[in-house]
N, C-alpha and C positions, 0 to 999 in steps of 0.2 A: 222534144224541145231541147235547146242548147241553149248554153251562155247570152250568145248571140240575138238569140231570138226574143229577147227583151226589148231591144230596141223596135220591135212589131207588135211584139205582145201586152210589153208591160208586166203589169202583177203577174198576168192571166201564165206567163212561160213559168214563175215558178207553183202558182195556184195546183194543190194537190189535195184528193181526198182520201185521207185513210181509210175510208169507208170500202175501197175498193185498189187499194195500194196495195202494192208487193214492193220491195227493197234486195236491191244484191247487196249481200251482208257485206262483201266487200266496201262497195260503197258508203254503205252505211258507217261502217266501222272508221271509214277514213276518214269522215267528216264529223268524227267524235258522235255520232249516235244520236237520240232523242235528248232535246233539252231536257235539265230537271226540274225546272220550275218556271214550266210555261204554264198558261191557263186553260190553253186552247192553241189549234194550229199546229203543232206541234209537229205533222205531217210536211204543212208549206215552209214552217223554218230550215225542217231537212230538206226538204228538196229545193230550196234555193243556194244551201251552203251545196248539194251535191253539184248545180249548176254552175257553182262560180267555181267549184273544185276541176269541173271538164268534166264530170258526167251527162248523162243525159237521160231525157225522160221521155216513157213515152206515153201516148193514152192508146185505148182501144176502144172504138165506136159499138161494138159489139159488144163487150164486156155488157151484163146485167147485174146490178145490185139492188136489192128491195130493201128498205129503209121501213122499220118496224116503228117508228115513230111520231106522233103528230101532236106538233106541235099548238098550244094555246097561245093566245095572243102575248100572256105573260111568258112565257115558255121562250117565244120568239125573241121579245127586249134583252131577255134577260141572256140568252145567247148569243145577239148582236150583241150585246154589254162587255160582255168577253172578248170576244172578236174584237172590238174597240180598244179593249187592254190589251188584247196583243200586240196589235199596229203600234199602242203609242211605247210597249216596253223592249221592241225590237224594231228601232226606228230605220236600219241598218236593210231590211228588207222593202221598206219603201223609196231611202235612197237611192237602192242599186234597181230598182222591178219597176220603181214609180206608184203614182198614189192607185186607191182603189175606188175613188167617189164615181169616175165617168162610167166602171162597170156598175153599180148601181141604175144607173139610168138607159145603158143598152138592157140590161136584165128588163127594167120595168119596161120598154119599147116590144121586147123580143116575148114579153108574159100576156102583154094587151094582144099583141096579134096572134098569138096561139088559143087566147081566149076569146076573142072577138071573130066572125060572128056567130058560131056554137054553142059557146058556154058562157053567154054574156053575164047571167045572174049571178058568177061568181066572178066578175070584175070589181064588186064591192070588198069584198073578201078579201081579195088580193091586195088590194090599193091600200087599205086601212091596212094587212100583214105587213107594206113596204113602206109606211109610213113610221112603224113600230119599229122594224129594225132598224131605218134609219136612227132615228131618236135612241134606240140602244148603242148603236156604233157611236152616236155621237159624243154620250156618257161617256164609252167607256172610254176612249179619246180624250175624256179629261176627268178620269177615275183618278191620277195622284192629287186630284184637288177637293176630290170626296173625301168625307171621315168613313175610317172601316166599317163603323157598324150600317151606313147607306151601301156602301161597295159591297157587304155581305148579301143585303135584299136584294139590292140590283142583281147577281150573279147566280147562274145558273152553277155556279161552283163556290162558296160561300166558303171553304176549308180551303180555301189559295189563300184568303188574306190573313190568315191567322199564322 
């Protein structure tokens, strides 16, 4: 993905997951490196400064990573919560990428028909999971109007506000 391909993509060109990222230290380096006092994201911050720098990114369809993780419902708020405080403390990524609400609802489009009609029993599951994060993204979206000690519970990272 490039610069360029925002205007197709949206968020989604500089959307990145650490969880399976590599970086050329080059690049890395040129775009001043990881923020230090992000909450979260910290991956999509660099890779949209590396995109607006002229780098580029690429995925691989191939690539596998297994995620040791599973999340509880609280689990989930409390990590859209985050998510939420990113977008609203690096507002600079939404002007330049565009917003993220309409991928929310290809996601929910694209989860109902991978789950429908095989695995319909956990179409409950899912629906009330994407209701939850919504509601945490929404939070954290207007977390500088929360007092610290709600932003502490809300957060899956409670040692950012202090």
């Amino acid at each position: 993905k490039s610069w360029d391909d925002r205007a197709r993509l949206g968020f989604k060109a500089a959307f990145i997951s650490n969880s399976f990222a590599a970086y050329r230290l080059k690049a890395l380096k040129e775009v001043g490196g990881f923020p230090d006092h992000t909450i979260v994201s910290e991956d999509t911050f660099v890779s949209a400064r590396m995109l607006k720098a002229g780098w580029l990114n690429q995925y691989c369809a191939e690539a596998c990573v297994y995620h040791s993780h599973h999340y509880s419902y609280a689990d989930e708020f409390r990590r859209y919560f985050d998510i939420g405080v990113f977008h609203s403390s690096q507002p600079w990524i939404l002007d330049e990428f565009g917003a993220v609400e309409g991928e929310g609802m290809r996601f929910v489009r694209s989860e109902t028909e991978f789950l429908c009609p095989k695995q319909l029993y956990l179409l409950p599951s899912a629906m009330l999971r994407t209701v939850i994060k919504y509601a945490g993204f929404r939070f954290g979206k207007h977390a500088l109007r929360l007092p610290v000690f709600l932003k502490k519970k809300l957060s899956m990272y409670p040692g950012y506000w202090d």
